[in-house]
mmCIF entry with sequence, helices, sheets and N, C-alpha, C, O atoms, coordinates in Angstrom:
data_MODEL
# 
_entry.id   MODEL 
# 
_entity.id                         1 
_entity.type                       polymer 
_entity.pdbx_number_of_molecules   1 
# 
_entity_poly.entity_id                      1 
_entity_poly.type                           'polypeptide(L)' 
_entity_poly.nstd_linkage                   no 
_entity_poly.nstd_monomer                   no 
_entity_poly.pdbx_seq_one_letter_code       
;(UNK)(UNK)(UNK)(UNK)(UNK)(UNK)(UNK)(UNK)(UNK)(UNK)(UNK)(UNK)(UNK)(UNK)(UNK)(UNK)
(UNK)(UNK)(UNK)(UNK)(UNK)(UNK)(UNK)(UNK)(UNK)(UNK)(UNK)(UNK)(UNK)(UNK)(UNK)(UNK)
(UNK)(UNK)(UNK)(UNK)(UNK)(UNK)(UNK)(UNK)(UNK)(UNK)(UNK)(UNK)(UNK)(UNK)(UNK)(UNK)
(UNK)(UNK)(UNK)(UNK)
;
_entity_poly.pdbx_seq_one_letter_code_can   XXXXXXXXXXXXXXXXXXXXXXXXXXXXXXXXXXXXXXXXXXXXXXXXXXXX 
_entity_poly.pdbx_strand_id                 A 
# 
loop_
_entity_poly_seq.entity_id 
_entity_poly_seq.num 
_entity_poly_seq.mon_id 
_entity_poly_seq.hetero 
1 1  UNK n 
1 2  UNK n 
1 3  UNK n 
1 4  UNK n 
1 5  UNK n 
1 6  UNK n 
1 7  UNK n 
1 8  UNK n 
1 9  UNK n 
1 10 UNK n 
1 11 UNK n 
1 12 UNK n 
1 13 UNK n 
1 14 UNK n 
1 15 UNK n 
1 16 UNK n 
1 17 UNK n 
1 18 UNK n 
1 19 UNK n 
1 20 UNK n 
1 21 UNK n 
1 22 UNK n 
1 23 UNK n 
1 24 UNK n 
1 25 UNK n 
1 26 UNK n 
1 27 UNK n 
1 28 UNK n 
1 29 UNK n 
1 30 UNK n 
1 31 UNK n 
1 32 UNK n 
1 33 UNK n 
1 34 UNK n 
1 35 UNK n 
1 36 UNK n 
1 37 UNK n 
1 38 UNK n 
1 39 UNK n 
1 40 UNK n 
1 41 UNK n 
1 42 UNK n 
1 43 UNK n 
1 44 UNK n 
1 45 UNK n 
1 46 UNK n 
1 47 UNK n 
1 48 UNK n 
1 49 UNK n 
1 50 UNK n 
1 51 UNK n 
1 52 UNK n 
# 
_struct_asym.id          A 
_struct_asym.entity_id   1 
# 
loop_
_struct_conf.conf_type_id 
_struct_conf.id 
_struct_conf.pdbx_PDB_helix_id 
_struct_conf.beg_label_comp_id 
_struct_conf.beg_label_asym_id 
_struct_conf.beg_label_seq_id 
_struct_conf.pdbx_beg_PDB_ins_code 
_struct_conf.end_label_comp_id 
_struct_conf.end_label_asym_id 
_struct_conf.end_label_seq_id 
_struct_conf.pdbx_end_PDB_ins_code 
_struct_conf.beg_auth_comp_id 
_struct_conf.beg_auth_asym_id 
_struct_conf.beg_auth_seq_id 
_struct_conf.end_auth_comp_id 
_struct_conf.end_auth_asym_id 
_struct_conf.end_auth_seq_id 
_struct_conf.pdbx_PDB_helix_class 
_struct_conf.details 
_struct_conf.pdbx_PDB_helix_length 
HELX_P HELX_P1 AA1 UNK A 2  ? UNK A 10 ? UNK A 2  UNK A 10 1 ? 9  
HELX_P HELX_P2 AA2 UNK A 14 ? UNK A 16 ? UNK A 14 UNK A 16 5 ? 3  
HELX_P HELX_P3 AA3 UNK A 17 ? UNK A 27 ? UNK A 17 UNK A 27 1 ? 11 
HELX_P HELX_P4 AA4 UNK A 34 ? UNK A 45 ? UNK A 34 UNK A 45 1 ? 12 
HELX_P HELX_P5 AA5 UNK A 47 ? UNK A 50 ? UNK A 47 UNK A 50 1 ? 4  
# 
_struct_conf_type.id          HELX_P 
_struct_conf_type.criteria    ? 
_struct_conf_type.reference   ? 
# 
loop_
_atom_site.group_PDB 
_atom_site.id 
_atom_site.type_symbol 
_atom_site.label_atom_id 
_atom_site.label_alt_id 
_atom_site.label_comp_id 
_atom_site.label_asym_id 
_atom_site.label_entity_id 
_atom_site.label_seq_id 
_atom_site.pdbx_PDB_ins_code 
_atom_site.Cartn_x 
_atom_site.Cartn_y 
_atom_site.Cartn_z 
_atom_site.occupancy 
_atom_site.B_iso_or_equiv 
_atom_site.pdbx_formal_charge 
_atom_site.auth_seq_id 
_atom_site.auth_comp_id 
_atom_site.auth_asym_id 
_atom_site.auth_atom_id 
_atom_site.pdbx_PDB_model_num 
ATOM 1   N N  . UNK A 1 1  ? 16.602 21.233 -32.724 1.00 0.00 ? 1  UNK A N  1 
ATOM 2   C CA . UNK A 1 1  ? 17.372 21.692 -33.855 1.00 0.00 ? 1  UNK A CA 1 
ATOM 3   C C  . UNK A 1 1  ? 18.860 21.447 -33.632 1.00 0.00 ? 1  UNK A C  1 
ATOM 4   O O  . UNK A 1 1  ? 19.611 21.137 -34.557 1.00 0.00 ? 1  UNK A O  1 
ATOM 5   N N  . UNK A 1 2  ? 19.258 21.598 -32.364 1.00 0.00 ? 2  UNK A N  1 
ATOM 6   C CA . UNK A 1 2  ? 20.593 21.622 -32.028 1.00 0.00 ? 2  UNK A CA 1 
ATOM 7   C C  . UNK A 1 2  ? 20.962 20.257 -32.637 1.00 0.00 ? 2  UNK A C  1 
ATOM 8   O O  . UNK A 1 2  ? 21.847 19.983 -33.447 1.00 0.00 ? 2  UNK A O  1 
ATOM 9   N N  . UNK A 1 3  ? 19.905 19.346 -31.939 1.00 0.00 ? 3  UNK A N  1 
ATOM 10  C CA . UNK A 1 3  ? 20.551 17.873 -32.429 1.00 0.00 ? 3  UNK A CA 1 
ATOM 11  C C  . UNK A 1 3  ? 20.230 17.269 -33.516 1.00 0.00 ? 3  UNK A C  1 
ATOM 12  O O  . UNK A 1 3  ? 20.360 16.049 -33.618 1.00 0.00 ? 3  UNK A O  1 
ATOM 13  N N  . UNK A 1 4  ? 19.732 18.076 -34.555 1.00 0.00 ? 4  UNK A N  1 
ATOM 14  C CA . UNK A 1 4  ? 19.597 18.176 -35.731 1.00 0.00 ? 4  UNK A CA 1 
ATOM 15  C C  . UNK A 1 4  ? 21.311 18.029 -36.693 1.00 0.00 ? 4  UNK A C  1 
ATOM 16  O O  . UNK A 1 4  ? 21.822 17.195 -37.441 1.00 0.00 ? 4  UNK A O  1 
ATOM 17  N N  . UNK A 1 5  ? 21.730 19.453 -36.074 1.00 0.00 ? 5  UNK A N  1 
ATOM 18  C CA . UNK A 1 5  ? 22.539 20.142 -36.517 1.00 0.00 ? 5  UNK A CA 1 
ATOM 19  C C  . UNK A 1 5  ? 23.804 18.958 -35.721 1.00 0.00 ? 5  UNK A C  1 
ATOM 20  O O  . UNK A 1 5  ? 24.715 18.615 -36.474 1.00 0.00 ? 5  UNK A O  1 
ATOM 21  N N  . UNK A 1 6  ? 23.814 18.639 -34.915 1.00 0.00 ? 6  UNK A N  1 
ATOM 22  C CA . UNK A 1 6  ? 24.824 17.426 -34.534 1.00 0.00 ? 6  UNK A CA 1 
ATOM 23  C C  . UNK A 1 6  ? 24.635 16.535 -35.426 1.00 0.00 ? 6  UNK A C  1 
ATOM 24  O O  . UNK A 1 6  ? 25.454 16.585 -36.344 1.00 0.00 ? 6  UNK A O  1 
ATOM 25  N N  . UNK A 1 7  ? 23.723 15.598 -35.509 1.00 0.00 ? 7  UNK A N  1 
ATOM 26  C CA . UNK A 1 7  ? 23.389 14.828 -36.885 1.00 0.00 ? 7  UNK A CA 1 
ATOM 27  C C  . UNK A 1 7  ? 24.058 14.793 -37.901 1.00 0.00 ? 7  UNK A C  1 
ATOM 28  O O  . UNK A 1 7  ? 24.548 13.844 -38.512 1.00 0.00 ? 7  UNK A O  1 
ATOM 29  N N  . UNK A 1 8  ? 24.073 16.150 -38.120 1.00 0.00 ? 8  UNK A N  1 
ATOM 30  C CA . UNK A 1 8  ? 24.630 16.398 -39.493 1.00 0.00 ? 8  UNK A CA 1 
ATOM 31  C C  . UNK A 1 8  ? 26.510 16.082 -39.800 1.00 0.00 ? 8  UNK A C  1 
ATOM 32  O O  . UNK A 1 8  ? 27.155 15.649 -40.755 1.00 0.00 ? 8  UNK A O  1 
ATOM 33  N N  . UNK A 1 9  ? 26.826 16.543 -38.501 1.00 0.00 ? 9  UNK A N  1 
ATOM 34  C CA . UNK A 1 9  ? 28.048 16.925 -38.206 1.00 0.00 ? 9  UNK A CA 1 
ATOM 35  C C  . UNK A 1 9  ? 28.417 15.340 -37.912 1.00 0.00 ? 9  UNK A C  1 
ATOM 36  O O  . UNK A 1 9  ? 29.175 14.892 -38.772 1.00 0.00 ? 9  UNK A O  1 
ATOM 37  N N  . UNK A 1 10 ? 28.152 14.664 -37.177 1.00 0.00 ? 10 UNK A N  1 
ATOM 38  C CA . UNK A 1 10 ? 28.505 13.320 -37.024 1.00 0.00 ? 10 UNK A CA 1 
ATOM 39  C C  . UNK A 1 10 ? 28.054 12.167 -38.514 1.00 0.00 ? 10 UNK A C  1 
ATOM 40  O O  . UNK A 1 10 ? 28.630 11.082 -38.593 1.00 0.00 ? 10 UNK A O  1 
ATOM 41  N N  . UNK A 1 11 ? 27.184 12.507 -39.401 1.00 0.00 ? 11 UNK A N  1 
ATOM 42  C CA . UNK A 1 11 ? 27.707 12.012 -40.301 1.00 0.00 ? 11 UNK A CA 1 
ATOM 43  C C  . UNK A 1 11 ? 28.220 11.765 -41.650 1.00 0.00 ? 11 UNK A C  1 
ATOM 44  O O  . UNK A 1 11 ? 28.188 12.768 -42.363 1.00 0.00 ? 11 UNK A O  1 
ATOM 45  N N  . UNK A 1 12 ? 28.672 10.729 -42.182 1.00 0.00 ? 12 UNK A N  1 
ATOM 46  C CA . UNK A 1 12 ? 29.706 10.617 -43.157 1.00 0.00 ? 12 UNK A CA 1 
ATOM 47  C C  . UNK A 1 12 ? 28.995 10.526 -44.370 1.00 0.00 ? 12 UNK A C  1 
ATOM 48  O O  . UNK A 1 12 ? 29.631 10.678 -45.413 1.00 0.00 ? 12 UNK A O  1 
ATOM 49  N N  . UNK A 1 13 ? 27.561 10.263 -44.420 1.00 0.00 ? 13 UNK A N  1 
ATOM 50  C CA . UNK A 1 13 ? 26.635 10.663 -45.653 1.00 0.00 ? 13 UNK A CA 1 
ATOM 51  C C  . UNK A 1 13 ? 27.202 11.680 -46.665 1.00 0.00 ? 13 UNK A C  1 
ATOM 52  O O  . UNK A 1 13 ? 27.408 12.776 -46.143 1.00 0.00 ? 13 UNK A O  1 
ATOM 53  N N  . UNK A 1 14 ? 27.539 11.599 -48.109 1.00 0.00 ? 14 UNK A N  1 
ATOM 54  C CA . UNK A 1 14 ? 27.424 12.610 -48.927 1.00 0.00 ? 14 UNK A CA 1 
ATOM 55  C C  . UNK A 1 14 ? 26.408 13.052 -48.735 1.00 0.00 ? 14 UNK A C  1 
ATOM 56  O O  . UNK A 1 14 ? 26.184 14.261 -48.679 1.00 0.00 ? 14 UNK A O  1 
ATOM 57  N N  . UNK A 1 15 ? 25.624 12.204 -48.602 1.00 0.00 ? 15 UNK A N  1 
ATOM 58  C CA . UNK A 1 15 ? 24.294 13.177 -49.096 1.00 0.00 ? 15 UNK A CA 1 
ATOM 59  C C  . UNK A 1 15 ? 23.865 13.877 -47.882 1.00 0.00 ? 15 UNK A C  1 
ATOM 60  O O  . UNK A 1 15 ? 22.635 13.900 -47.835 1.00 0.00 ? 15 UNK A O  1 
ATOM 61  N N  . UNK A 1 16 ? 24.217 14.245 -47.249 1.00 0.00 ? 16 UNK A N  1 
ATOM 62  C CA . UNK A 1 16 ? 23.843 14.869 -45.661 1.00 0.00 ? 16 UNK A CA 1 
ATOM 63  C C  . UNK A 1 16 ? 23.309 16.651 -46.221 1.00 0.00 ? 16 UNK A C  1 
ATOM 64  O O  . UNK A 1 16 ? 22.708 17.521 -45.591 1.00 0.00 ? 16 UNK A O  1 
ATOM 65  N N  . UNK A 1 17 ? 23.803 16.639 -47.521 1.00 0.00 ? 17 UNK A N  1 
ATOM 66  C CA . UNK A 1 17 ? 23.368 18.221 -47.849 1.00 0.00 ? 17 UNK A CA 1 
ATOM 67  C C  . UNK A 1 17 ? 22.127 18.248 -47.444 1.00 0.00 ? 17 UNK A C  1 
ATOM 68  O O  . UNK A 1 17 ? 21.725 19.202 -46.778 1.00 0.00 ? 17 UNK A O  1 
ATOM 69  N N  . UNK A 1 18 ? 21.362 17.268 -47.760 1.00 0.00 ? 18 UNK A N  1 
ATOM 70  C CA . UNK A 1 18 ? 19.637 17.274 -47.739 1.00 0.00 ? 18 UNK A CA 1 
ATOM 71  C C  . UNK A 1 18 ? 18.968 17.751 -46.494 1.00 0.00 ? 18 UNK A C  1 
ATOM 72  O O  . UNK A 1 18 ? 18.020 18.503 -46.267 1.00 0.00 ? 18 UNK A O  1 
ATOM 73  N N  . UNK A 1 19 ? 19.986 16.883 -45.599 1.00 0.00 ? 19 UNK A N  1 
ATOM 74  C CA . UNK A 1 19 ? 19.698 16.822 -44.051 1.00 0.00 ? 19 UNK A CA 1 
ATOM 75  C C  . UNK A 1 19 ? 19.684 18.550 -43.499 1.00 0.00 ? 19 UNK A C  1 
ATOM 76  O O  . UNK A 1 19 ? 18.813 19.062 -42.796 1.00 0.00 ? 19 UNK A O  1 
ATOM 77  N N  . UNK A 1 20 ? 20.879 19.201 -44.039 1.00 0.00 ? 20 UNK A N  1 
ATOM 78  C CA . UNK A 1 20 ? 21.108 20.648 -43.438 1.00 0.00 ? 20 UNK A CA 1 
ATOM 79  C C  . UNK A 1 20 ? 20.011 21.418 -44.238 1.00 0.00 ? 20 UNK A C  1 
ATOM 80  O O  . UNK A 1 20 ? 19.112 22.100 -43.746 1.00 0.00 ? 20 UNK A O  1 
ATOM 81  N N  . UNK A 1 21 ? 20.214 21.221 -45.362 1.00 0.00 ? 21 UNK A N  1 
ATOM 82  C CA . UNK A 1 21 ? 18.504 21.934 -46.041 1.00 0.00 ? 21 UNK A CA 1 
ATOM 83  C C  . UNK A 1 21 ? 17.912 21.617 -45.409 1.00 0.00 ? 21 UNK A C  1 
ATOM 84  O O  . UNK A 1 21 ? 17.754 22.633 -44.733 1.00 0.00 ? 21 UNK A O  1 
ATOM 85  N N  . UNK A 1 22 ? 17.135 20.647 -44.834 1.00 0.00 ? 22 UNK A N  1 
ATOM 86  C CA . UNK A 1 22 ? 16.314 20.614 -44.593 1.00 0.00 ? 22 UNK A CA 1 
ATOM 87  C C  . UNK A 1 22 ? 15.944 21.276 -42.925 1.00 0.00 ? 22 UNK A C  1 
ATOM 88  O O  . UNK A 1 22 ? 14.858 21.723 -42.556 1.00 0.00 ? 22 UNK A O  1 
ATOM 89  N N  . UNK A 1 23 ? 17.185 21.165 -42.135 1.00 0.00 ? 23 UNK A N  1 
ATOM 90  C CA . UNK A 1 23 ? 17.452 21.865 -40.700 1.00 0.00 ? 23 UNK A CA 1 
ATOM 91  C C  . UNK A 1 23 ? 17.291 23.724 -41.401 1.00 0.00 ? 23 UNK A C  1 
ATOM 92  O O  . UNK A 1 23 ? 16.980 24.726 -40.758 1.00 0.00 ? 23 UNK A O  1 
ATOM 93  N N  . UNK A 1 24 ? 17.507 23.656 -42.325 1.00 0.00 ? 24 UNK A N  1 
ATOM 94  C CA . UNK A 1 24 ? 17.338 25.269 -42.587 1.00 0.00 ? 24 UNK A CA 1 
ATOM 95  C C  . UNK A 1 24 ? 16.488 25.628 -42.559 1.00 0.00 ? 24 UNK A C  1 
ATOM 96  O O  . UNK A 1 24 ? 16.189 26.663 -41.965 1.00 0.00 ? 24 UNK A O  1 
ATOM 97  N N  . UNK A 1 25 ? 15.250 24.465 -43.602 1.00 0.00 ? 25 UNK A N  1 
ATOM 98  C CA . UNK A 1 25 ? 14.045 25.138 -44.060 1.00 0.00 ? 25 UNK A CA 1 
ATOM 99  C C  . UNK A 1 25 ? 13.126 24.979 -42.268 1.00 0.00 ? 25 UNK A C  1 
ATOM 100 O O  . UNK A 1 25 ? 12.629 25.982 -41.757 1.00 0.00 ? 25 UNK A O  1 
ATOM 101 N N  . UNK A 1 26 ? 13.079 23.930 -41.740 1.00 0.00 ? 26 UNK A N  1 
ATOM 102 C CA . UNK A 1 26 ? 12.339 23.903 -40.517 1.00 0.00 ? 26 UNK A CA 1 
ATOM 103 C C  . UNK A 1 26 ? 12.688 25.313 -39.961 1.00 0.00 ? 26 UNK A C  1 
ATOM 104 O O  . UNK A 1 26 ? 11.717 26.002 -39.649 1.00 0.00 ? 26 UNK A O  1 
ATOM 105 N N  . UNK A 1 27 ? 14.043 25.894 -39.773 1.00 0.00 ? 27 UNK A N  1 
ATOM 106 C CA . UNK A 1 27 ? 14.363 26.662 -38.264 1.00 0.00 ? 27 UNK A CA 1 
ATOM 107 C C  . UNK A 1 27 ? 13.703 28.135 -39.464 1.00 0.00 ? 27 UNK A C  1 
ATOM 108 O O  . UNK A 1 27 ? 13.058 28.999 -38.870 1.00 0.00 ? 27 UNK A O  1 
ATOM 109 N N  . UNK A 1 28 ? 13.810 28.252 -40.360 1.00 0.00 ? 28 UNK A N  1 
ATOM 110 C CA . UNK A 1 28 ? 13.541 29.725 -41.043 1.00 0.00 ? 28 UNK A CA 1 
ATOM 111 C C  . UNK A 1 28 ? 11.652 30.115 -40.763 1.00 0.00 ? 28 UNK A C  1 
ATOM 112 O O  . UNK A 1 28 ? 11.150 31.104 -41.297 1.00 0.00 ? 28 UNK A O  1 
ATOM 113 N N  . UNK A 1 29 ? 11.050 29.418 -40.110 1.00 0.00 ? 29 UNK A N  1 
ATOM 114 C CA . UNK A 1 29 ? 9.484  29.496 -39.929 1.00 0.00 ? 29 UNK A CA 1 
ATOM 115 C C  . UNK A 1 29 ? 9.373  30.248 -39.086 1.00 0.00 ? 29 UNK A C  1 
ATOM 116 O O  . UNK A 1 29 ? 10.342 30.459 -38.356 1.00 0.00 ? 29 UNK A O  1 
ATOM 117 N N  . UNK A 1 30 ? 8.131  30.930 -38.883 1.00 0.00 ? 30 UNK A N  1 
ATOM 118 C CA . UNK A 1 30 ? 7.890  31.936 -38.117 1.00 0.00 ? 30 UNK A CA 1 
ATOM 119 C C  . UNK A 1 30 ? 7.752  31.556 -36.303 1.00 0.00 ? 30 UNK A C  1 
ATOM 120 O O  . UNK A 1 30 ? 8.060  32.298 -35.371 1.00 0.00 ? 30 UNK A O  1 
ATOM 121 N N  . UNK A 1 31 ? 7.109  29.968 -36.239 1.00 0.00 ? 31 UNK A N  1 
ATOM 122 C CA . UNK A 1 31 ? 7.152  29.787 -35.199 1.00 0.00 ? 31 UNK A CA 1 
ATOM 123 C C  . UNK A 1 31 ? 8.169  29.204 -34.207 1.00 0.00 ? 31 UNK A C  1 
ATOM 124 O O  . UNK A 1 31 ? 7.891  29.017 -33.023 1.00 0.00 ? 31 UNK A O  1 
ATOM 125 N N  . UNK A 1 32 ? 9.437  28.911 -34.787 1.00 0.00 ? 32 UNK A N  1 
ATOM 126 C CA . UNK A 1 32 ? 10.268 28.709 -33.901 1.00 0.00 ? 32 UNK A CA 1 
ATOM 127 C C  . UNK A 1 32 ? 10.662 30.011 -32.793 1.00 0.00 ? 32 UNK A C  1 
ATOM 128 O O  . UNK A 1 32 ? 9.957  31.017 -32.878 1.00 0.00 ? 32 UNK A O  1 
ATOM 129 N N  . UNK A 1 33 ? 11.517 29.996 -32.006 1.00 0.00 ? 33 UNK A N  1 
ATOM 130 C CA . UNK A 1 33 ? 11.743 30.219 -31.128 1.00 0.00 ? 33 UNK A CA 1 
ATOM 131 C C  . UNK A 1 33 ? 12.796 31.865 -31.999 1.00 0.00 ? 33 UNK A C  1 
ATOM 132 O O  . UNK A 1 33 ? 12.760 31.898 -33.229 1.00 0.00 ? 33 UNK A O  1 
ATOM 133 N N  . UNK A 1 34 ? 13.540 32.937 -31.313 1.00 0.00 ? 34 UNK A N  1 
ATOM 134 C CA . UNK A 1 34 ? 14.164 33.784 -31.697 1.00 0.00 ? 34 UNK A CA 1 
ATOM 135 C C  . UNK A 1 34 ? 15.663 32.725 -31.986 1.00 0.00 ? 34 UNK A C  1 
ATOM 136 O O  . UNK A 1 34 ? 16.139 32.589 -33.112 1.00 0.00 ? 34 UNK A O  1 
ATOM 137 N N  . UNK A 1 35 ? 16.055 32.269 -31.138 1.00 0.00 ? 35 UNK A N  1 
ATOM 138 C CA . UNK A 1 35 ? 17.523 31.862 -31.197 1.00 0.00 ? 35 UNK A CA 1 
ATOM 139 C C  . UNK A 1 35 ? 17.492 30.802 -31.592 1.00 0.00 ? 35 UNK A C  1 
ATOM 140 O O  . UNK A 1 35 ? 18.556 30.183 -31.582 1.00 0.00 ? 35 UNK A O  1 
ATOM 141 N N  . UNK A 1 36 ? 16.281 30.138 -32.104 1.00 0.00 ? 36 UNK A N  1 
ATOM 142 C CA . UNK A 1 36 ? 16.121 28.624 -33.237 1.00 0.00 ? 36 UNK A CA 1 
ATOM 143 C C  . UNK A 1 36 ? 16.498 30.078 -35.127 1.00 0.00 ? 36 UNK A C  1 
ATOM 144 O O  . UNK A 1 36 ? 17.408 30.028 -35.954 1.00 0.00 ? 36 UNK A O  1 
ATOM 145 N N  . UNK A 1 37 ? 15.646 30.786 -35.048 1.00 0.00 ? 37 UNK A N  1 
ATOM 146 C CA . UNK A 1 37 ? 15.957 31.522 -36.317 1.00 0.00 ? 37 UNK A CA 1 
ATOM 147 C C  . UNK A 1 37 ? 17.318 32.363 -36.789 1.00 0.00 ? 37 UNK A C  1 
ATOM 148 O O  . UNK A 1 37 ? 17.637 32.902 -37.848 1.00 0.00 ? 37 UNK A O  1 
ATOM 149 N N  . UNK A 1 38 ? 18.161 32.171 -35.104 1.00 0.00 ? 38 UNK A N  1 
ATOM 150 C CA . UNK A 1 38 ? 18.738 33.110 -35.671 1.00 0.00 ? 38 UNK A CA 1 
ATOM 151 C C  . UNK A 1 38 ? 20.524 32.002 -36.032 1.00 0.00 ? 38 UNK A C  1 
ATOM 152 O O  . UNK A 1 38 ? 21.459 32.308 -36.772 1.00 0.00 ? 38 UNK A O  1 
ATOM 153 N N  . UNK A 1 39 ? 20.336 30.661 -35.087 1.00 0.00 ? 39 UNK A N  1 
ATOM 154 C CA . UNK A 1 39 ? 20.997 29.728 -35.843 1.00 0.00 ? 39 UNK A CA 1 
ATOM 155 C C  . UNK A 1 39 ? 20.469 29.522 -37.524 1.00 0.00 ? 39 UNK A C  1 
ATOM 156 O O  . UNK A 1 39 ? 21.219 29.724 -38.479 1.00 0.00 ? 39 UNK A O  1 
ATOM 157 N N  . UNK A 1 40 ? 19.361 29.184 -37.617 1.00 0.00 ? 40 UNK A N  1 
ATOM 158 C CA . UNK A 1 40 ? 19.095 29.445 -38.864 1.00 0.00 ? 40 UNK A CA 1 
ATOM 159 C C  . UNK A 1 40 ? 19.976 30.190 -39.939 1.00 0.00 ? 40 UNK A C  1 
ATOM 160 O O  . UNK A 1 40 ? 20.618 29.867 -40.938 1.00 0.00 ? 40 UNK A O  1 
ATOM 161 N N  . UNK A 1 41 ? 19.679 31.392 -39.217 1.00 0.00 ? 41 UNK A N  1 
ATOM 162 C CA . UNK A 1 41 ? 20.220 32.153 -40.256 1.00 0.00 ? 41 UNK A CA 1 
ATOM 163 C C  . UNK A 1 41 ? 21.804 32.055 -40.502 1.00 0.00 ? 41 UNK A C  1 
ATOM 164 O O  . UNK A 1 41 ? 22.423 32.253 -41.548 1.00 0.00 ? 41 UNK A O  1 
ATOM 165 N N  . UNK A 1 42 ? 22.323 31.656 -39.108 1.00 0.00 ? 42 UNK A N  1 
ATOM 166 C CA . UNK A 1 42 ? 23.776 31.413 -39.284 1.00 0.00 ? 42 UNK A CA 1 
ATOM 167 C C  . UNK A 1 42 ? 24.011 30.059 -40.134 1.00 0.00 ? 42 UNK A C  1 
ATOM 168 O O  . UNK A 1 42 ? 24.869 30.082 -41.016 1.00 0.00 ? 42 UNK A O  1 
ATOM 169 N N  . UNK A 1 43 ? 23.490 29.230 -39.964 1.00 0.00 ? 43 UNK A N  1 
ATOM 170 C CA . UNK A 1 43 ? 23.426 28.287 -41.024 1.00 0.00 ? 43 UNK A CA 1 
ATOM 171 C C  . UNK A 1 43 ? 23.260 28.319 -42.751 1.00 0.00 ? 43 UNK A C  1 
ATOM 172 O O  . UNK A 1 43 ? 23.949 27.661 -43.531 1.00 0.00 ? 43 UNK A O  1 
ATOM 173 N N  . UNK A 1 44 ? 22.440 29.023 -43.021 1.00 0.00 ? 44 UNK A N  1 
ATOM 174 C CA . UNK A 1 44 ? 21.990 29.821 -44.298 1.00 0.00 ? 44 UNK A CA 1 
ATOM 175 C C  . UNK A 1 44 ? 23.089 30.478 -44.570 1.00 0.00 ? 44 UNK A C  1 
ATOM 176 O O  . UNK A 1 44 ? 23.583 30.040 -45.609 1.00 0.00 ? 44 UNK A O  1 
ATOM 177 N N  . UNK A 1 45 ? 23.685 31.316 -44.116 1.00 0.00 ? 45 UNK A N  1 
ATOM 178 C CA . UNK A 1 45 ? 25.229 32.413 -44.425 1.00 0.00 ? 45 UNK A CA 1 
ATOM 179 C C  . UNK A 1 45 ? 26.265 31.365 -44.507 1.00 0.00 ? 45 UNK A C  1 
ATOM 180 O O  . UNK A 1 45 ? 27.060 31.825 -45.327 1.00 0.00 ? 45 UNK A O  1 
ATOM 181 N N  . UNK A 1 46 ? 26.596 30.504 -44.217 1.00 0.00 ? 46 UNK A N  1 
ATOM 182 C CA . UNK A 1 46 ? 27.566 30.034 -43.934 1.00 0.00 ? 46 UNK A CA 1 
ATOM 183 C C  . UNK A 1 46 ? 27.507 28.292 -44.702 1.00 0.00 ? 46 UNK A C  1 
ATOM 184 O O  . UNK A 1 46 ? 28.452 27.563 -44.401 1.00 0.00 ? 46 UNK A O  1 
ATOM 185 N N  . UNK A 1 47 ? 26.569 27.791 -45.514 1.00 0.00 ? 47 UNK A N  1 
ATOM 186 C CA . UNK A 1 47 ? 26.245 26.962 -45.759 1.00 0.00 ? 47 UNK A CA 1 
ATOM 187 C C  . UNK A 1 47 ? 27.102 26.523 -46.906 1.00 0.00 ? 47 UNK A C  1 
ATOM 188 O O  . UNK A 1 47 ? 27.633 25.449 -46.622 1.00 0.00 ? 47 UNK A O  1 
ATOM 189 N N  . UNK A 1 48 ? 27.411 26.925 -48.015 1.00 0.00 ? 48 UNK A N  1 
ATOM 190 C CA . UNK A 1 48 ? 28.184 26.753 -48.846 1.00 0.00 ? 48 UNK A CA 1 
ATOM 191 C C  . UNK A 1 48 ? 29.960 26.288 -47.967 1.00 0.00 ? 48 UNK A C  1 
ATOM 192 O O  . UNK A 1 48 ? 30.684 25.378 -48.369 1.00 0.00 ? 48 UNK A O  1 
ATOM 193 N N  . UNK A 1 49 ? 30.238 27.090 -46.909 1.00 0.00 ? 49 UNK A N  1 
ATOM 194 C CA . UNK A 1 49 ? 31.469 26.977 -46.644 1.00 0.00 ? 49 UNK A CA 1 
ATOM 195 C C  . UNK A 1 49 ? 30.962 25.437 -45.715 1.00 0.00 ? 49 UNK A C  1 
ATOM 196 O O  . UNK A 1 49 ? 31.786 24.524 -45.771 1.00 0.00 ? 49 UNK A O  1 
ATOM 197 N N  . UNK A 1 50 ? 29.767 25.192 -44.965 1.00 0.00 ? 50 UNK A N  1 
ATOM 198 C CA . UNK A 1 50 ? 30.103 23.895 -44.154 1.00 0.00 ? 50 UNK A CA 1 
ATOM 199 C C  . UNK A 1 50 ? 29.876 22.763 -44.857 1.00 0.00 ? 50 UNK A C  1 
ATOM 200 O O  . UNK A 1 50 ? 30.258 21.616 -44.624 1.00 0.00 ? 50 UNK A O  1 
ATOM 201 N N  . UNK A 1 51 ? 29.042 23.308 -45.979 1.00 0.00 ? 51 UNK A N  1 
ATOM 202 C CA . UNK A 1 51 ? 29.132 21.462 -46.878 1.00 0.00 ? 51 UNK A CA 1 
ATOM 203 C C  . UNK A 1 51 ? 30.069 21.461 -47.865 1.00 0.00 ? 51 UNK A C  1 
ATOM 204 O O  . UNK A 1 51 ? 29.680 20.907 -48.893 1.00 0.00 ? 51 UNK A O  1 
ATOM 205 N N  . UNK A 1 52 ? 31.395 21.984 -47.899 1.00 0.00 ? 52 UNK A N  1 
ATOM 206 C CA . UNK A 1 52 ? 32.604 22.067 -49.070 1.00 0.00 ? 52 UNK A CA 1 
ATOM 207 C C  . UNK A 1 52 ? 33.548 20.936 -48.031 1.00 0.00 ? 52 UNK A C  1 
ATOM 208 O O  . UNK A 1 52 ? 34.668 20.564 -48.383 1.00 0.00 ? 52 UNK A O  1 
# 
């Protein structure tokens, strides 16, 4: 997930929104890990401010 979330950050895609949705919807599942969900969730709170 981490290097998911690098991915995102390294690139220049508009369309990269898709990419972080989509790092959201994977990490929000029951079977990841505690500290895979709880980036998640920091991702989710904060999502509007990192793709502006």
């Amino acid at each position: 997930m981490k290097e998911a979330v690098t991915l995102f950050y390294e690139t220049t895609d508009p369309e990269a929104v898709g990419l972080l949705r989509n790092i959201i919807d994977a990490g929000s599942k029951r079977s990841p890990p505690f500290e895979v969900r709880r980036l998640d969730r920091t991702l989710r709170n904060w999502f509007e401010s990192i793709v502006a």
